[in-house]
N, C-alpha and C positions, 0 to 999 in steps of 0.2 A: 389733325392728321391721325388716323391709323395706324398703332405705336403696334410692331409684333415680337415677342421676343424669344428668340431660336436658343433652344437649350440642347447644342452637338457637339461633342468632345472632339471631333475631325474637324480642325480648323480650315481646312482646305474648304470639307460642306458647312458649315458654318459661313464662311467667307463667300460664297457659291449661293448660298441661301438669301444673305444681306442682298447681293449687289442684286438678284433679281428683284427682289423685292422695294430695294431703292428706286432702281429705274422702274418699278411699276407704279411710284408716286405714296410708300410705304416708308413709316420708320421706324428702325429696326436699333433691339441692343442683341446683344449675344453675351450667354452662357456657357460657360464648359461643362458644366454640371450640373445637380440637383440643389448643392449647398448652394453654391453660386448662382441661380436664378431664383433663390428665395431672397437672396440677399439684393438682386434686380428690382425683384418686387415689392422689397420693402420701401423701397427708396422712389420705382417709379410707377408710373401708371401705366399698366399694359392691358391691349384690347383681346390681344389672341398671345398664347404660346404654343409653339413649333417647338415637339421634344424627341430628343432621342430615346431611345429606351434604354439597349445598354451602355451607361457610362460611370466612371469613379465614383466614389464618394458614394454619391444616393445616384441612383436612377431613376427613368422616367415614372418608373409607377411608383417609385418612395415619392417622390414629389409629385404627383396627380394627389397622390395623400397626404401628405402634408399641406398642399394648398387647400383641399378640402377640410381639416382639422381644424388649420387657422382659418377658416373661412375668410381667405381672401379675396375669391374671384367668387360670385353668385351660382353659379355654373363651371365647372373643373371636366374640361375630359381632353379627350390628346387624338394628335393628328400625329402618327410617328412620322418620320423623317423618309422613310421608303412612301408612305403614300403622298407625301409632298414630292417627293422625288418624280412619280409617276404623273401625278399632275402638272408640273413643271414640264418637263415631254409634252405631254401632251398641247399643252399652250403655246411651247416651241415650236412645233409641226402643224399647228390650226395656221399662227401667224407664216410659218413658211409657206406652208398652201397659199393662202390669202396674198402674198409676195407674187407667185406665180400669176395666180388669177388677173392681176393688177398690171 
């Protein structure tokens, strides 16, 4: 399965992030921060991260760097949390269209 791990200091979009992504057949840890989604990733194997930019500790681009230093992930780059936002909408509004059609 499809392991993704959302690093959002708003727990509300954090929690907002998980469930869509559960009910899409996804599975998810969560981070509050940049410390705290190294320490994710020490421990588990993640395919993608979903990060905020601004939050405590490290933010998003301390941690894009630091995954790249430790060469963790092969490939390191970030999807912020507003472009998932956007796309999320948009997938919500294709399926209600498709609702109607049906």
């Amino acid at each position: 399965m499809f392991h993704i791990l959302i690093v959002e200091d708003d727990k509300e979009l954090s929690e907002l992030f998980s469930t869509i992504l559960v009910k899409s057949g996804y599975k998810t840890s969560s981070a509050k921060d940049g410390v705290e989604a190294l320490d994710v990733l020490d421990k588990e194997y993640i395919d993608l991260i979903i990060s905020d930019i601004m939050m405590p500790n490290m933010d998003g681009f301390e941690l894009i760097q630091a995954i790249r230093d430790a060469q963790l992930l092969k490939k390191a780059f970030k999807i912020s949390s507003t472009v998932f936002c956007l796309a999320l909408m948009i997938i919500w509004l294709s399926q209600l269209m498709l609702m109607k059609w049906y």
